[in-house]
C-alpha positions in Angstrom: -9.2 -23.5 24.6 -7.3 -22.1 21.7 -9.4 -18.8 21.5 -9.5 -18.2 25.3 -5.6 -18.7 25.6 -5.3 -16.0 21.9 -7.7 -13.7 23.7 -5.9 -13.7 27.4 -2.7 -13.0 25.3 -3.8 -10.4 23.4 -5.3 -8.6 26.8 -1.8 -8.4 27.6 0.1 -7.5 24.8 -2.0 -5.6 22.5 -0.2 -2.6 21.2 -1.6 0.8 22.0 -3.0 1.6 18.6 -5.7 4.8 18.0 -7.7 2.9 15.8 -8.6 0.4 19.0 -9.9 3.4 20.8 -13.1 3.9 18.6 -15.8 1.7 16.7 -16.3 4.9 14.3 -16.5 3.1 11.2 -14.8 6.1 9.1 -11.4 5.7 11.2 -11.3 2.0 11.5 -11.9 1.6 7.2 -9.1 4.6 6.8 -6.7 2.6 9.0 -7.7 -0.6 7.6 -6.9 0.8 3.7 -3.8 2.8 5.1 -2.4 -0.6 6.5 -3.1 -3.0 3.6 0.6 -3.7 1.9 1.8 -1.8 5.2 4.0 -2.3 8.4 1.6 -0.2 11.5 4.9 1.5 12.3 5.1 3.5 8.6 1.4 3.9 8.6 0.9 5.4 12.2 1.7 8.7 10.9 -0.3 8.7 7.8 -3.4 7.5 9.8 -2.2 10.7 12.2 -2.2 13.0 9.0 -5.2 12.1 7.3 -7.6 12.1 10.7 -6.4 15.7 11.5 -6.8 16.7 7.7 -9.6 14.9 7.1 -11.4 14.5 11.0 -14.5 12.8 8.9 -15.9 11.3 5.8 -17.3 14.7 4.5 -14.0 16.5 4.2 -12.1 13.5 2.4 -14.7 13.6 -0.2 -14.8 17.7 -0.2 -10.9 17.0 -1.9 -9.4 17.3 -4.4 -7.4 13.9 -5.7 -4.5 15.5 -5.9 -4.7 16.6 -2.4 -5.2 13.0 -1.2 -2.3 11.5 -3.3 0.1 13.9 -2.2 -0.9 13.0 1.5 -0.8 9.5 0.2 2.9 10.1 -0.9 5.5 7.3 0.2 3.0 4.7 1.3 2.9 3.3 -2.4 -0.1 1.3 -3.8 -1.4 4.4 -5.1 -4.4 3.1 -6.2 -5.6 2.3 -2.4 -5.4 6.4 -2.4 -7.8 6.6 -5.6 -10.5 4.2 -3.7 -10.1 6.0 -0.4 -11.5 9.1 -2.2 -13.9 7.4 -4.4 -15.6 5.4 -1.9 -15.4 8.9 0.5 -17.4 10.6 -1.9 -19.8 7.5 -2.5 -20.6 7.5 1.3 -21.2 10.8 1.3 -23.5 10.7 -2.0 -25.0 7.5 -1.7 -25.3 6.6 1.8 -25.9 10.2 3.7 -22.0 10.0 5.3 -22.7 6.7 7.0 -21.0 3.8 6.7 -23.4 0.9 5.6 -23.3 -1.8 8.6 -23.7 -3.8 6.1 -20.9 -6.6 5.5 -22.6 -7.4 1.8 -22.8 -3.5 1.3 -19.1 -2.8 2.3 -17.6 -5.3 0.3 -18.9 -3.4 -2.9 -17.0 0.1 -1.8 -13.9 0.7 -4.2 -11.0 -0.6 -2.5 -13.0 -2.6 0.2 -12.0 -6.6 -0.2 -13.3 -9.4 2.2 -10.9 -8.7 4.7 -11.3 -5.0 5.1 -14.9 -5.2 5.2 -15.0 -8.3 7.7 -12.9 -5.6 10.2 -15.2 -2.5 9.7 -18.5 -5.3 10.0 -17.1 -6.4 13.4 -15.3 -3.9 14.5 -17.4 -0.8 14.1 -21.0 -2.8 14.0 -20.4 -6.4 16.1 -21.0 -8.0 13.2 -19.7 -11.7 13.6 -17.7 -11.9 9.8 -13.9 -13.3 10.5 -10.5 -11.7 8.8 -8.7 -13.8 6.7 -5.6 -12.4 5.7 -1.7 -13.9 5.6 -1.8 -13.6 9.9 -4.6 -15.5 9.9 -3.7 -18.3 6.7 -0.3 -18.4 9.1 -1.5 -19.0 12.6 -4.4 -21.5 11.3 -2.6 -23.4 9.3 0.0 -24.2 11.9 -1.8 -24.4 14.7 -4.8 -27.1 13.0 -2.2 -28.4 10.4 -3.9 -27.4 7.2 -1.3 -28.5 4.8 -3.2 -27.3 1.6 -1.3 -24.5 0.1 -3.0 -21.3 1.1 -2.9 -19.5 -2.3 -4.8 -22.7 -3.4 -8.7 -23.0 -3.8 -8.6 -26.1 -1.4 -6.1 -23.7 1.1 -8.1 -21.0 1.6 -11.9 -23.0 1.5 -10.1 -24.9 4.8 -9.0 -21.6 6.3 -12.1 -20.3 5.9 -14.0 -22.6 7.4 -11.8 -23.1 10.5 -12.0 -19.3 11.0 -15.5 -19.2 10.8 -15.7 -21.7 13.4 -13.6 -19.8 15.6 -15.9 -16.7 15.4 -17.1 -15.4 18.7 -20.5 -13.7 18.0 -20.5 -12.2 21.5 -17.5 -9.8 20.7 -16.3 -10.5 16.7 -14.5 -7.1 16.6 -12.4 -8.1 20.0 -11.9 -11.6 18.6 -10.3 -10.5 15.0 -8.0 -7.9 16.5 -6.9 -10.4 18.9 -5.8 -13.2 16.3 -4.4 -10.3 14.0 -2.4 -8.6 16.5 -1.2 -12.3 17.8 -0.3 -13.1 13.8 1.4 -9.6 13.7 3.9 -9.5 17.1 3.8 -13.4 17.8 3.3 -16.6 15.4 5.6 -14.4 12.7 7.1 -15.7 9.2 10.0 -17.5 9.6 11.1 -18.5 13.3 8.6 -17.4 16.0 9.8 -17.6 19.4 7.7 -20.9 20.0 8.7 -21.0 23.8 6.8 -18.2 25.0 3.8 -19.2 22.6 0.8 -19.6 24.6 -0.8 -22.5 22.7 2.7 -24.4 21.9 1.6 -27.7 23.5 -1.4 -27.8 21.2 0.5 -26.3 18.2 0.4 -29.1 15.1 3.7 -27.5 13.6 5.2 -27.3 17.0 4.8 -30.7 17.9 5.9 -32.0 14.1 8.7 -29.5 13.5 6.9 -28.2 10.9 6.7 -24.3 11.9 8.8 -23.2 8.9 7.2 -24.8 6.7 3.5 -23.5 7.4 1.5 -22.1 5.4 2.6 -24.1 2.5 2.5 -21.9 -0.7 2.3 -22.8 -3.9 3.5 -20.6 -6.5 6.2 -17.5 -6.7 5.2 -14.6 -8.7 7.5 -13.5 -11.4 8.6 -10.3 -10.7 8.7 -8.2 -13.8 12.3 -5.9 -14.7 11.5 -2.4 -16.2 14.4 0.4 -16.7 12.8 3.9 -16.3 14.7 7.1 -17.5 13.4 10.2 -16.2 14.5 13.4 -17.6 14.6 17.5 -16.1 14.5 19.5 -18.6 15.6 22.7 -16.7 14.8 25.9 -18.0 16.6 28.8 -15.5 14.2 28.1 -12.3 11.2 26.1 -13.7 11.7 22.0 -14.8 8.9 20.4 -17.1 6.6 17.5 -15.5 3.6 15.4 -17.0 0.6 13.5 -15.2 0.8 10.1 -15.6 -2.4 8.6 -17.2 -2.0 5.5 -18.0 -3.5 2.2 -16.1 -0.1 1.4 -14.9 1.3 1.7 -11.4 1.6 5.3 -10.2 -1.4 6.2 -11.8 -2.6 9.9 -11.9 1.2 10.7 -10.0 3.1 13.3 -11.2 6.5 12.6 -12.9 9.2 14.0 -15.1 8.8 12.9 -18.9 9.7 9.6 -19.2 11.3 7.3 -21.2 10.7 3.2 -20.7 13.2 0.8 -22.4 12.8 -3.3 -22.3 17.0 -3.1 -21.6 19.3 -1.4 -19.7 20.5 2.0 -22.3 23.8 2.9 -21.3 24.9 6.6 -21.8 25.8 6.5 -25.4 22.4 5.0 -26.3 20.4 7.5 -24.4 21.8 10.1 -26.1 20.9 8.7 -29.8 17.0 8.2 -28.0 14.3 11.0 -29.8 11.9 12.0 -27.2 8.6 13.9 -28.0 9.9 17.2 -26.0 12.7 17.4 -28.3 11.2 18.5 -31.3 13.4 19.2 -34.0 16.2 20.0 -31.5 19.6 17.9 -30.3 19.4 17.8 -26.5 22.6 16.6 -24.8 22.2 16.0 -21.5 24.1 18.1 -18.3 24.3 15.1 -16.1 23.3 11.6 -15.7 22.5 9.9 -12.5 23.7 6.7 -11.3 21.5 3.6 -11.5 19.2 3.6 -8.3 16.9 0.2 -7.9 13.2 0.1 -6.6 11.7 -2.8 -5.8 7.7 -3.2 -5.6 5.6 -6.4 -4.9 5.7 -8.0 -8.6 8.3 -5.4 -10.1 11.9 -4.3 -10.0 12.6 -0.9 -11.1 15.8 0.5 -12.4 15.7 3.6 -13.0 18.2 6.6 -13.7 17.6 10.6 -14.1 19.3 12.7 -17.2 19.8 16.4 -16.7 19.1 18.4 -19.3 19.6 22.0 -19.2 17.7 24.5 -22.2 17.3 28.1 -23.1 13.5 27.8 -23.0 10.4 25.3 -22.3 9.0 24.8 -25.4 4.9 24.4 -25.3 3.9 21.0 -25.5 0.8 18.3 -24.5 -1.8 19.1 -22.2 -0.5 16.7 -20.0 2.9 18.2 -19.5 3.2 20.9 -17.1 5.9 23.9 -16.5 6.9 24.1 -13.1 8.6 26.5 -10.9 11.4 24.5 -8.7 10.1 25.6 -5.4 6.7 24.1 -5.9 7.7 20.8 -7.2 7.1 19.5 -3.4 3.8 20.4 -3.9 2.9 17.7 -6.7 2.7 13.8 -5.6 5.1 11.7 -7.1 6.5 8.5 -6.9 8.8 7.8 -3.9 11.3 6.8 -6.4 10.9 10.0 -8.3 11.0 12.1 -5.3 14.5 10.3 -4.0 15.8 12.0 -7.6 13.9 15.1 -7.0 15.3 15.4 -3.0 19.2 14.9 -4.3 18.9 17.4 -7.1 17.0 20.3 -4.7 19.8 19.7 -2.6 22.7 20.1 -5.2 20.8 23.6 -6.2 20.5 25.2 -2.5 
């Protein structure tokens, strides 16, 4: 009863998505790794972008990285960009520019968890492998009453098990978008509208009150506090910008030179800081921005942007580049970074 009445609901309500208009496994795995850590309405563009850019697998892995991240730029998570590409060029390598219908095979692909390959298996091959992601932890748990907290061992091995039974090996792709579309626009976080929920009468957190309170959880993650201070060293019409290489987020983004403190510096610190750029030379600084605050899934970011202003670039690290102002749209940077960037392009025009 409780997978007819999800199915009949989702005949009716499903959203007109592009990605439910094909079982070509290349555009249902690049709208699958678009939309992990994001909302469909931000990565309905994207998806847009990348298919007419990239209409297959072959011309994804014929790019360049930077090319990729740059599209990639504003949908954070940077390193879901890096797989893309990787695992583009792998299935064009290794497997001839075919997707492996494979569920075993898939799950091995850079960037490619259980949940991604269980919707490429069934939706692009009818293989019968069931999504498990928060949608799915949420309406199980408070529909059947699994109070074992879902970022527990015991959680997720009961979640698993129910949504295994729930597979229908008829139509498994048709089955997992239906649950994941009635996760995504009906039994929500927080307060659902339970009176036009199909299955409310059958509903265990309905009937016990307990709708808030399901999926239990466990733990919080501490988020982590960093103060970033970027600095443009501006030389008449060219600024100096490094690649970052370190295994840290943002990797292999471009950024001005940077300087991390374990505190918040206020203006009179900054200026006693000795940068590598600096060289035997006393920099004071044009300008300093005010304090602008980014928050990502286990850190906060506060971060500010000193203007400096020299006679000349001097040569420095490989990884540092000198750049002229009108092509700094062309490097991907950190959407933090780039809300700098926008505001001083703005004061110059």
């Amino acid at each position: 009863m409780f997978t007819n009445e999800i199915h009949q609901w989702y005949l009716f309500h499903r959203r007109d998505l592009p990605w439910r208009k094909t079982s070509d496994p290349y555009h249902i795995w690049l709208s699958e790794i678009i939309l992990q850590q994001t909302r469909v309405a931000q990565g309905m563009s994207y998806y847009f972008n990348f298919v007419k850019t990239f209409p297959d697998v072959y011309s994804l892995a014929c790019a360049s990285e930077d090319q990729v991240l740059k599209m990639w730029q504003g949908l954070g998570y940077y390193s879901r960009a890096r797989n893309l590409h990787s695992t583009a060029k792998l299935i064009v390598e290794k497997y001839g520019g075919r997707f492996p219908n494979d569920y075993k095979k898939l799950l091995k692909l850079k960037g490619v968890g259980p949940y991604t390959a269980a919707a490429v298996a069934s939706i692009a091959f009818g293989l019968p492998y069931p999504v498990i992601d928060g949608n799915i932890y949420r309406i199980i748990s408070r529909y059947y009453g699994v109070k074992a907290p879902v970022d527990t061992k015991q959680g997720k091995a009961e979640i698993e098990m129910v949504a295994k039974e729930l597979m229908l090996t008829s139509d498994p792709g048709f089955h997992n978008q239906a649950l994941m579309e009635f996760g995504a626009l009906q039994c929500v976080p927080g307060k659902p509208d339970c009176a036009i929920c199909p299955v409310v009468e059958t509903c265990y957190a309905a009937k016990n009150g307990l709708v808030e309170q399901l999926p239990a959880k466990q733990k919080k993650v501490k988020q982590r506090i960093r103060y970033f201070y970027y600095f443009l060293i501006e030389s008449s019409d060219k600024i100096l910008m490094e690649k970052r290489q370190m295994n840290d987020i943002w990797k292999n983004l471009y950024q001005l030179p940077l300087f991390e403190s374990d505190t918040g510096l206020d203006e009179g610190a900054l200026q006693e800081v000795r940068f590598p750029f600096q060289e035997n030379r006393q920099l004071t600084f044009k300008s300093i921005s005010g304090i602008k605050k980014h928050v990502l899934t286990h850190q906060i970011i506060y971060a500010r942007l000193l203007h400096f202003q020299v006679d000349k670039i001097i040569d420095l690290a490989s990884h540092f580049l000198i750049v002229n102002k009108k092509d700094i749209s062309n490097f991907a940077v950190p959407r933090l970074l780039e809300m700098f960037l926008d505001e001083y392009l703005a004061r110059e025009e």
